[in-house]
C-alpha positions in Angstrom: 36.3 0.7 39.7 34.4 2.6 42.2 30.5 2.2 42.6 29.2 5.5 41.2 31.7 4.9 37.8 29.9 1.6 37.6 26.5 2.4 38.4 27.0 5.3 35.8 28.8 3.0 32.4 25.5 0.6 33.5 23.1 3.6 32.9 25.0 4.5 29.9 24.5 1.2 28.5 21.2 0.5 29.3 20.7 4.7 27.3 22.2 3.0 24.8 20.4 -0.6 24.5 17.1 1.7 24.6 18.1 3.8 22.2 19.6 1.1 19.5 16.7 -1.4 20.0 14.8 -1.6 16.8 11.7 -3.9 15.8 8.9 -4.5 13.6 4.9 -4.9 13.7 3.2 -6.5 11.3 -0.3 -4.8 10.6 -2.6 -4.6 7.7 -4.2 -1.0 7.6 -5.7 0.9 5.0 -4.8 4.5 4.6 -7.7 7.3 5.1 -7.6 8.2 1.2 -6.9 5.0 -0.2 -10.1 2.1 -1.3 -11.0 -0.1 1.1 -11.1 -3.4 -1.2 -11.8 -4.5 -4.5 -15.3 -3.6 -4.9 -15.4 -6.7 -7.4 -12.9 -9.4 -8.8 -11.0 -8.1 -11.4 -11.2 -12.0 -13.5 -14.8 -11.6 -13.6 -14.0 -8.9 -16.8 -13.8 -10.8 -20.0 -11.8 -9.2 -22.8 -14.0 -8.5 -25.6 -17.3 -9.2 -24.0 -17.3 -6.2 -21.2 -17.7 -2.2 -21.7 -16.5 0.2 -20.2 -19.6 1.3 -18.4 -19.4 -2.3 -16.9 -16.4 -1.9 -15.8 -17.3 1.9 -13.7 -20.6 -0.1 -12.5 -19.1 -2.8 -11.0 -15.8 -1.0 -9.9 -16.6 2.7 -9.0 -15.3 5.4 -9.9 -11.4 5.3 -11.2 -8.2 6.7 -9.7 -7.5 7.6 -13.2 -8.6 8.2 -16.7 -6.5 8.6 -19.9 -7.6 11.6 -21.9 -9.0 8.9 -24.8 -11.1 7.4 -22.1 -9.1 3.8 -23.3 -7.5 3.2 -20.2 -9.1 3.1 -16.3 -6.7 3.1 -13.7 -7.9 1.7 -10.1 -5.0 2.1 -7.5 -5.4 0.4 -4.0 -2.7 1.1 -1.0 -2.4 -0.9 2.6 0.1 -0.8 5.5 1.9 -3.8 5.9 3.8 -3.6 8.8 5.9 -0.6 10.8 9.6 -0.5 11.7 10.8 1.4 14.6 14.5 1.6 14.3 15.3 3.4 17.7 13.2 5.0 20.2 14.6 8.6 19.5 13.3 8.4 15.0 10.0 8.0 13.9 8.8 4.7 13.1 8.7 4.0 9.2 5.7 2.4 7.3 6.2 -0.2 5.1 3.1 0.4 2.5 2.1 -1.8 -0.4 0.0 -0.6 -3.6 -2.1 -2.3 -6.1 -2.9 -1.3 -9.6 -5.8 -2.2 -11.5 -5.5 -0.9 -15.0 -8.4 -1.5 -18.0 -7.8 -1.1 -21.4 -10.5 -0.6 -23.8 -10.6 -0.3 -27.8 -12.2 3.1 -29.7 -15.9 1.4 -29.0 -15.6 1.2 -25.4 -14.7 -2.4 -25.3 -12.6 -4.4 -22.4 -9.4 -5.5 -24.6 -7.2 -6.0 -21.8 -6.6 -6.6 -17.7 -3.5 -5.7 -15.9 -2.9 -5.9 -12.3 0.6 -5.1 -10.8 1.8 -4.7 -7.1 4.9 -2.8 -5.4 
């Protein structure tokens, strides 16, 4: 094989290894519009013994309200880690989210605590 056909299926290949190399990097960010934390723990609610004005004082203001008022909805999102699969696509975040959800009776009162995450 002659040297320029070499030097040329090496420069191709390393195009190639640049291109196909794909990784991962761990990070925990929080998005711009997303809360920072939980502004308190979500255990320290009793059923039964909380209200819902409790609840908004020691939590903030929620991501969501039902129309009945019986349900609060705090959402929380982070970035976990970012994949880059070649050098030529965008990288892809790998995002997380937390849901808070209250549920009160007709009198305002905490029946119930649920907390999921995706």
């Amino acid at each position: 094989m002659r040297p320029e056909r070499r030097l040329k299926h090496l420069g191709l290949f390393a195009l190639l290894l640049w291109v196909s190399t794909g990784c991962y990097v761990p990070i925990k960010q929080v998005p711009p519009e997303s809360r920072e934390h939980f502004p308190a723990r979500y255990d320290e609610f009793a059923p039964g013994q909380v209200s819902r004005a409790d609840v908004m004082l020691a939590m903030g203001e929620p991501d969501s309200v039902s129309t009945d008022e019986s349900t609060l909805t705090y959402r929380w999102l982070s970035i976990d880690g970012i994949i880059v699969v070649t050098q030529c696509t965008p990288p892809l975040e790998l995002t997380s989210e937390t849901t808070l959800t209250f549920f009160f009776d007709e009198d305002g009162v905490l029946q119930d605590v649920n907390i999921t995450s995706s």
